[in-house]
N, C-alpha and C positions, 0 to 999 in steps of 0.2 A: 587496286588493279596493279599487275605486272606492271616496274617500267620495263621500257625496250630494251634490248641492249644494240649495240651497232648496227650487226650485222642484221638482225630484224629491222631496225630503223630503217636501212637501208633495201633493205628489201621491198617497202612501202613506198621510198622514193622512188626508187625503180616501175613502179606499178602507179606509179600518180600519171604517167605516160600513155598509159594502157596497158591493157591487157598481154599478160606473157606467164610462159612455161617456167616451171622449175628450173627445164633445160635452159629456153631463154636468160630467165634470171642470170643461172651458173654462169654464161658467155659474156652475158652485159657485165657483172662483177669483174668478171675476168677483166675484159678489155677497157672498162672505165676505170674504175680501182683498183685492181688487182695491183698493182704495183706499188699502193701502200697501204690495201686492209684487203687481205688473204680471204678467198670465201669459197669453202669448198662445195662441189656438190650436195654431198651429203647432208652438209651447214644448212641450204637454200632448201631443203626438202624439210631436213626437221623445223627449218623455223616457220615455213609455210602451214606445215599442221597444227602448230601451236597459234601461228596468226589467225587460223582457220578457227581454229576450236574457241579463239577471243573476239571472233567477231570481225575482224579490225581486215580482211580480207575473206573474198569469194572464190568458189570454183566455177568456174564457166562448163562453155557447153566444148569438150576433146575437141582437139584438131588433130589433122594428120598426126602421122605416127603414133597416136594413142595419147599425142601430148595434150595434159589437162592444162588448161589457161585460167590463172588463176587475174582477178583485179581487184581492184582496193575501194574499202567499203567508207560509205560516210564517216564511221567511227574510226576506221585507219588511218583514214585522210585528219583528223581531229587531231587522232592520237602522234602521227608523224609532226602535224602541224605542232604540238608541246614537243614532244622530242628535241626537234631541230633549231627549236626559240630557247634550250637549256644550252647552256658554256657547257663544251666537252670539257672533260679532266682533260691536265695536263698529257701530254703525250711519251709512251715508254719507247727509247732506241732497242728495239729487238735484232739485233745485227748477229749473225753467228758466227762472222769472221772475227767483231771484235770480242766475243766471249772464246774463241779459241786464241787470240789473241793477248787474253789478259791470263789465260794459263801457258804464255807460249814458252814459258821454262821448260817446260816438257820436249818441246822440241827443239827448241833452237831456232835463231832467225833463218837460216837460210831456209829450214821449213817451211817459215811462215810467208816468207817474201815467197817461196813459190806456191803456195795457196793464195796469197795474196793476188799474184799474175793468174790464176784464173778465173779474181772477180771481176777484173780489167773490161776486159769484153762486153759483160753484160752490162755494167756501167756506159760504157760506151755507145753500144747499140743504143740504151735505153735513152742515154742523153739526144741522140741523133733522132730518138723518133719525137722525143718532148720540141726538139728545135722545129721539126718536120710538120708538127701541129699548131705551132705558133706562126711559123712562116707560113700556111695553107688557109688562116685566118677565120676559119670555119667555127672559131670559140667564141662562145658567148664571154659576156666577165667573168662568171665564176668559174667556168672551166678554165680561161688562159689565168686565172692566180691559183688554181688546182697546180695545169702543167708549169708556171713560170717557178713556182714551187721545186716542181720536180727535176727543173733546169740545174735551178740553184743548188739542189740535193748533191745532184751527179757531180755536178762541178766540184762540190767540197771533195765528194768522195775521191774522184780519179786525183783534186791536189794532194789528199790524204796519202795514196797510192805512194804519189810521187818519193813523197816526203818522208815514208816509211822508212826505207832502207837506210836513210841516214837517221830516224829513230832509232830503230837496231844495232846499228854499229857497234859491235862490240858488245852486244849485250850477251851475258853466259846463260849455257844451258844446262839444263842437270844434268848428271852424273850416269844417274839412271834412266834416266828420258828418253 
């Protein structure tokens, strides 16, 4: 048998709940994870028809707007239950400021300190809404070490921020860059 990969896995979790839409799904991913395992639309529809075609979840009976609701089958619930009892691999930092950062010869620092000042913000926002969910107390334990997680994230990133422009000091740019 296929293993899962994440975003399948997690789409199984999501459906151990009940019963939900592809679109459901896409919105849940969004607002529960999305902030650190990206899941596109399209992602939630292809892996549904492959969950479909293995068994491991059902289509239900349309609801409004033509949305088919799909739920998770004894075999899903089995297969998620291996899944989530295996150690994830190690974890990859996918950062795209730090990969335009590790060529920032090309530009120069003052480039990059003002790329850098536009991630500010949503580090910000994002930390304000992680504190907003801890302080509202509404999380179970694995959710508030999900978000205290994401406290901790923010926090390195905007000290990061800080710390930047005295990284750069002086640092030369290309010629041709």
């Amino acid at each position: 048998m296929n293993e899962l990969n994440p975003t399948a896995a997690a789409i199984l979790g999501f459906l151990d709940a009940g019963e939900l839409s592809g679109y459901d799904l896409a919105q849940a991913a969004a607002e529960i994870i999305g902030d650190f395992w990206h899941v596109t639309r399209s992602q939630v529809y292809r892996e549904l028809a492959q969950l479909t075609a293995r068994g491991l979840v059902e289509p239900g009976e349309p609801a409004a707007r033509a949305r088919q609701p799909y739920r998770l089958t004894d075999a899903g619930r089995a297969e998620f239950s291996r899944w989530i009892a295996t150690p994830p691999p190690p974890e990859q930092v996918r950062y795209p400021l730090l990969l335009t950062i590790a060529f920032g010869a090309w530009l120069g620092p003052d480039r990059l300190l003002e790329m850098a000042a536009v991630h500010r913000p949503d580090h910000e926002r994002r930390l304000a809404t992680y504190r907003s969910y801890l302080a509202d107390g509404g999380l179970d334990h694995y959710q508030r070490a999900t978000v205290t997680f994401g406290v901790g994230y923010e926090q390195a990133v905007l000290s990061w921020l800080d710390q930047l422009p005295g990284i750069l000091a002086g640092a030369p740019a290309r010629a041709d860059g």
